[in-house]
C-alpha positions in Angstrom: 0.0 0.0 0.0 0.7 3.9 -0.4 0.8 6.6 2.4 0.1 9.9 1.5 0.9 13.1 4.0 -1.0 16.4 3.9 -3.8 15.4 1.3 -7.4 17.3 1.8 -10.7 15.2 0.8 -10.2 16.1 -2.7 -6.6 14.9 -3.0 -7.3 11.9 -0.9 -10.2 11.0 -3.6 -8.5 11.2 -6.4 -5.2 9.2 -5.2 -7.7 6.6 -3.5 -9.1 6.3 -7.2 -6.2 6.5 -9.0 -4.2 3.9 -6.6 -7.3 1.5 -7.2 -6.6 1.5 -10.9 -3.6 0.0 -10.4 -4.6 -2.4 -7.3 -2.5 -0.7 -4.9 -4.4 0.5 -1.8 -4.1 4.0 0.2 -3.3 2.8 3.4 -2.9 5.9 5.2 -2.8 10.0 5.5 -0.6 11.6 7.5 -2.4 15.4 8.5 -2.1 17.7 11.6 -4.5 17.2 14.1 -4.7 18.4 17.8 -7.2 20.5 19.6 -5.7 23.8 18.6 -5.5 22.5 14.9 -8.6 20.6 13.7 -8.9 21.8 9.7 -8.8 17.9 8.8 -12.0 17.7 10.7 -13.5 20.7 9.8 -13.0 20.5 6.3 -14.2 16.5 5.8 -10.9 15.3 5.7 -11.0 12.5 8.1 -14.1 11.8 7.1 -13.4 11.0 3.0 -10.6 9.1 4.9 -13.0 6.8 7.3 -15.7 6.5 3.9 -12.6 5.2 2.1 -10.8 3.1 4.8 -7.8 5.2 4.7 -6.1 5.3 8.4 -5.3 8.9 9.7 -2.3 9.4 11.2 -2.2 12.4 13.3 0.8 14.6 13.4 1.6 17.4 15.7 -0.9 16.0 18.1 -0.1 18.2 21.1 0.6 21.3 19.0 4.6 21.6 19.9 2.9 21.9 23.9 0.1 24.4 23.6 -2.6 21.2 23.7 -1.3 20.3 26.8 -2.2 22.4 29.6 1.6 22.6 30.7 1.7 26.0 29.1 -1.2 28.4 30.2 -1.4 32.1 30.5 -0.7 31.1 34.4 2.4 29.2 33.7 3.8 30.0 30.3 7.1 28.6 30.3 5.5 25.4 31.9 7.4 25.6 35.1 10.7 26.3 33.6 12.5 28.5 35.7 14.3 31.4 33.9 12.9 30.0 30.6 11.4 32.2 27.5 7.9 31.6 27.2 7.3 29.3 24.2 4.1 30.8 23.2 2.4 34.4 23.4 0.2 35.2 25.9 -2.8 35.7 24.1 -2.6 32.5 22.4 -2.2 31.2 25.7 -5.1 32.5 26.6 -7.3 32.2 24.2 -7.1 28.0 24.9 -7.2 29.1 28.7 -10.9 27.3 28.1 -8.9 24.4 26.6 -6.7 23.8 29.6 -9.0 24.1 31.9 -11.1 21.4 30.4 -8.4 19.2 29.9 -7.6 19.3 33.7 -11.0 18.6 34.4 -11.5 15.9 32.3 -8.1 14.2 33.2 -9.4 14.7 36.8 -12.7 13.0 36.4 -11.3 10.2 34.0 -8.7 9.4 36.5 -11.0 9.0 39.1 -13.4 6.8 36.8 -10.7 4.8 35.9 -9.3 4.8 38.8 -5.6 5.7 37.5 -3.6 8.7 37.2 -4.6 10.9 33.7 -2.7 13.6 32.9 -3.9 16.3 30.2 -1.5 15.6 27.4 -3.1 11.6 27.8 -6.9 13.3 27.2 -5.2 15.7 24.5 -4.3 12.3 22.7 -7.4 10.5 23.9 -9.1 13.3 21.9 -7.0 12.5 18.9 -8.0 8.9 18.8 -12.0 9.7 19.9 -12.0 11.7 16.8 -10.6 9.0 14.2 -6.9 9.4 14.1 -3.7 7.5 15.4 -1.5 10.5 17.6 1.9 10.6 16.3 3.4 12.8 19.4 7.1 13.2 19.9 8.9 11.1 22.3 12.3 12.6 23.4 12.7 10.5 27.0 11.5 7.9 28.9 9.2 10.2 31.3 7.6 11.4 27.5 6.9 7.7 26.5 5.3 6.7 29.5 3.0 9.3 29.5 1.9 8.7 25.9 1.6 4.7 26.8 -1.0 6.0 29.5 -3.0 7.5 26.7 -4.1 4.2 25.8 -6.7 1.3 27.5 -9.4 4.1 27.9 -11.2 6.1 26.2 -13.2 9.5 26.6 -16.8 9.5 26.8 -19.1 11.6 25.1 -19.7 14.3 28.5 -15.7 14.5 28.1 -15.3 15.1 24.7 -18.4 17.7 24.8 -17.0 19.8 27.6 -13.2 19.7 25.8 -15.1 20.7 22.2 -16.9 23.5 23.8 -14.3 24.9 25.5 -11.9 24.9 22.9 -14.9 26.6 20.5 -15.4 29.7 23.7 -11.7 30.1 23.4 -11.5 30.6 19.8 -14.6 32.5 19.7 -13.4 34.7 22.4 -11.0 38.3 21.7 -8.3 38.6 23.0 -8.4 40.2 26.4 -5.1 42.2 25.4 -4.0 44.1 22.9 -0.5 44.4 23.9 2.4 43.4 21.8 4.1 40.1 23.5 7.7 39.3 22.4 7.2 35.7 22.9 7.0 34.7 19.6 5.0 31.6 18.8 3.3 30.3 15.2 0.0 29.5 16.5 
């Protein structure tokens, strides 16, 4: 089979077609998908991709951090003492929503699942509840034990609702500053 990165609906289609022809099979596209990114759901994407049987595999699925709730407008070098902030502060808070639902629902999912669950494991819960497989990066062993405890539960629909909504009043919100922040970020 063929793997395809970055395709849209369209371009999915037409290699899907065009791969049949020759009976090879798309077996997978590789898009960007995370709470702060979701244009491969919004614009059918992942769906053309379940119609067709086409895996999706999610890159970038904790947006470089910001899906996380380790950086907030509270905390914006995520406990890093003396650091530069990674991302500016009204990004930051605009997913201030976001974070705080991912606390709560890592709270109330631990609880019912009677484990530890930490926000970054609902960020990629989310991932997988909305028909992808999370491709995060993995630099140590703390970093690949927390995305092994993303998996063997899931997110139930109360979860994924609160997370959606918040992260729709955070987008929807302005800015509560205008100021100019020199902490340069590219969301």
């Amino acid at each position: 089979g063929v793997g395809v990165s970055n395709f849209n609906a369209k371009q999915v289609e037409v290699a899907y077609r065009e791969l049949e022809k020759r009976g090879v099979p798309l077996v997978s596209n590789q898009v960007e998908l995370s709470l702060c990114n979701q244009k491969a759901l919004e614009d059918g994407t992942i769906d053309k991709c379940k119609r067709l049987g086409v895996t999706v595999l999610a890159h970038t699925p904790l947006a470089g951090g910001l899906a996380t709730a380790k950086y907030t407008a509270m905390n914006p070098t995520g406990g890093k003492l003396g650091a530069k902030g990674k991302f500016r502060f009204e990004t930051l808070q605009k997913f201030g929503p976001m974070h705080a639902a991912l606390q709560t629902v890592a709270k109330r999912a631990g609880a019912r699942e009677d484990m530890k669950i930490t926000p970054t494991q609902v960020a990629l819960n989310w991932v997988v509840a909305k028909g992808a497989v999370p491709l995060p990066g993995v630099r140590n062993t703390r970093d690949a034990e927390e995305v092994v405890g993303a998996v063997g539960w899931r997110l139930r629909a109360e979860d994924l609702e609160l997370i959606d909504s918040a992260v729709e009043q955070g987008m929807a919100a302005p800015a509560k500053t205008k100021k100019a922040n020199p902490m340069a970020d590219r969301w």
